[in-house]
N, C-alpha and C positions, 0 to 999 in steps of 0.2 A: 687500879688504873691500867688499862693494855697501853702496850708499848704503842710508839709511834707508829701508824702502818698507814701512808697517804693513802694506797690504790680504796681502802676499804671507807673513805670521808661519808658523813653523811648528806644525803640529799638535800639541798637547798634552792628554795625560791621565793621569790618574793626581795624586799630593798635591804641591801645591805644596810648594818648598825655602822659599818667600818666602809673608812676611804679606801679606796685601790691603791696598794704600796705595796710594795716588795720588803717583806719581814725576814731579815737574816739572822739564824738564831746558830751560836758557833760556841765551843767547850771542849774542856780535852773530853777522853772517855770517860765515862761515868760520874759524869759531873752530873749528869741529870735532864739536859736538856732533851730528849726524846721524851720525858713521861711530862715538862710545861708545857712542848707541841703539843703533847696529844691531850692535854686537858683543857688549851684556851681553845683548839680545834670542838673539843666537846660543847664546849661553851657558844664560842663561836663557829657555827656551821658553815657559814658565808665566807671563813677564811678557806680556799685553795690550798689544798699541802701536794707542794710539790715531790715528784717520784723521780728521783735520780737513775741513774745508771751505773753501774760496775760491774768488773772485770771478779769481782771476788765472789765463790761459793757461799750460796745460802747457807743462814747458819738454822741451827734447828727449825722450827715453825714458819721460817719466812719463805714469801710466796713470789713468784715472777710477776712481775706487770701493781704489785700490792706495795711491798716493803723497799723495792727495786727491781729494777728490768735488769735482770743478770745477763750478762753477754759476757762472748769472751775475746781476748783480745785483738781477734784479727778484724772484728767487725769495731769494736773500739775504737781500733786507727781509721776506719772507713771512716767512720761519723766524723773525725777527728779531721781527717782528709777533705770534707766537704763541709766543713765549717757547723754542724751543726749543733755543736756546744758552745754556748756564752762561758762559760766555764769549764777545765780540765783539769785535773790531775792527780799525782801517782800520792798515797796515801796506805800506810803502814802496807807497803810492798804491793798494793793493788793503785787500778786507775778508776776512778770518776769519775761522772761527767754529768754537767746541768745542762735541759735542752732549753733554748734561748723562746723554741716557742711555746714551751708552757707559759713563761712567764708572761711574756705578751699576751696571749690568748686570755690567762686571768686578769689582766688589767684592762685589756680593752673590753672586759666583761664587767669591769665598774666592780671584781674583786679584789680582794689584798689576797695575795700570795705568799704561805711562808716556806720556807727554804733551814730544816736542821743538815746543818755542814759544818765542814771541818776549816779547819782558821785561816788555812792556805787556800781555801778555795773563797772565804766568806773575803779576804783580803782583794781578789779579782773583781769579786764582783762587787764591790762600791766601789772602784772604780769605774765603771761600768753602769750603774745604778746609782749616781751620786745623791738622791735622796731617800734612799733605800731606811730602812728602818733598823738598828743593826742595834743587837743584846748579845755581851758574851754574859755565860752561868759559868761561874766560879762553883768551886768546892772548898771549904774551910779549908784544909789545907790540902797537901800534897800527902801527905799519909793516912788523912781521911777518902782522897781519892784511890791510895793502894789498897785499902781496907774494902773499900765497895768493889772494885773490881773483881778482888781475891773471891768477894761473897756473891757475884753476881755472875760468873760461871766457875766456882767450885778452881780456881785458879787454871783454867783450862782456854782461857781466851789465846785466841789467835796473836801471836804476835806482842804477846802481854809485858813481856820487860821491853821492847819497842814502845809501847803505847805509855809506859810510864815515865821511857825516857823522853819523850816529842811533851809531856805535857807539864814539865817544867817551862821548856820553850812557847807554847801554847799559850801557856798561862800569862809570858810574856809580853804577847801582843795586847790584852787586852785595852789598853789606851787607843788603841787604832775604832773599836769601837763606842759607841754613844750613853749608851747604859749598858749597868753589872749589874747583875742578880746574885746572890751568895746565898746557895743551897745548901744553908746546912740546915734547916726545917724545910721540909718539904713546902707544907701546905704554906709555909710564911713565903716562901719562894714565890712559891703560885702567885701570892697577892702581890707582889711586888714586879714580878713578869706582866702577869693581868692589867696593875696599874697603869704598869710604860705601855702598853700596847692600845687602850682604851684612852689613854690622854693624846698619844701621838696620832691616833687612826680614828676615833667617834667622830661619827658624825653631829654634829650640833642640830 
């Protein structure tokens, strides 16, 4: 399964399966949630994956305008400056930002919209989107989440004892959200992400 890469969705036309809703899907690192985007996305083509914005260097394969519109931070404060994120902020030492009109533009297109973010940013915006559709993915534990990390860049991630220490916190919030997933089987994950998504969102 490739990772999560919005800019790259597949072409869709014809009547959405799913209502127009804003799908917040939030987890510390390597919990898993980029590879359930990118396979209910497979599934369902008609879900819009939103393309955020940061201040952080691409990391190996990832492409401008695909994985994220990389910019850097003086153009950051511009956008920041003229309101044009519904969302903002600074995350393991870089900054964020969701543009307010992708969102609109997919839902006043009769699409659901999903959004993989981090816990502080998915906390803004239901407030903001108070019927938003909101899944945090859990990892069995906290050591199974160091174990994946460790195996998922050869212990060489950016900011990596940061990112272990924010997701104890992380992990914290999860009551602010509606439904949990617990990805410790992949493919059982899926069904259970899949589930919430298609009972909250089918259309009848």
């Amino acid at each position: 399964m490739k990772a999560f890469r919005p800019g790259v969705s597949q072409r869709f036309t014809g009547q959405s399966r799913l209502k127009p809703r804003l799908i917040i899907v939030s987890a510390p690192s390597g919990a898993g949630k980029s590879t359930l985007c990118a396979r209910i996305v497979q599934e369902y083509p008609e879900i819009i994956e939103n393309v955020s914005f940061t201040t952080r260097p691409p990391r190996g394969q990832e492409e401008d305008g695909v994985d994220y519109f990389f910019i850097d931070q003086a153009e950051f404060a511009e956008k920041v400056g003229r309101d044009f994120f519904v969302e903002y902020a600074t995350v393991h030492g870089h900054s964020y930002g969701v543009s307010q009109a992708q969102i609109e533009t997919a839902l006043e297109a009769g699409r659901p919209i999903i959004l993989d973010i981090d816990v502080q940013g998915a906390k803004t915006l239901m407030k903001k989107f108070t019927d938003a559709l909101t899944i945090f993915v859990l990892p069995p534990s906290i050591e199974e989440l160091e174990r994946r990390l460790q195996g998922r860049d050869k212990g060489k991630t950016n900011n990596y004892a940061l990112r272990i220490k924010n997701a104890v916190g992380e992990m914290a919030q999860q009551d602010h959200f509606s439904f949990k997933v617990v990805n410790d089987d992949l493919d059982q994950a899926y069904r259970d992400f899949k589930k919430v998504v298609e009972t909250e969102l089918r259309n009848d």
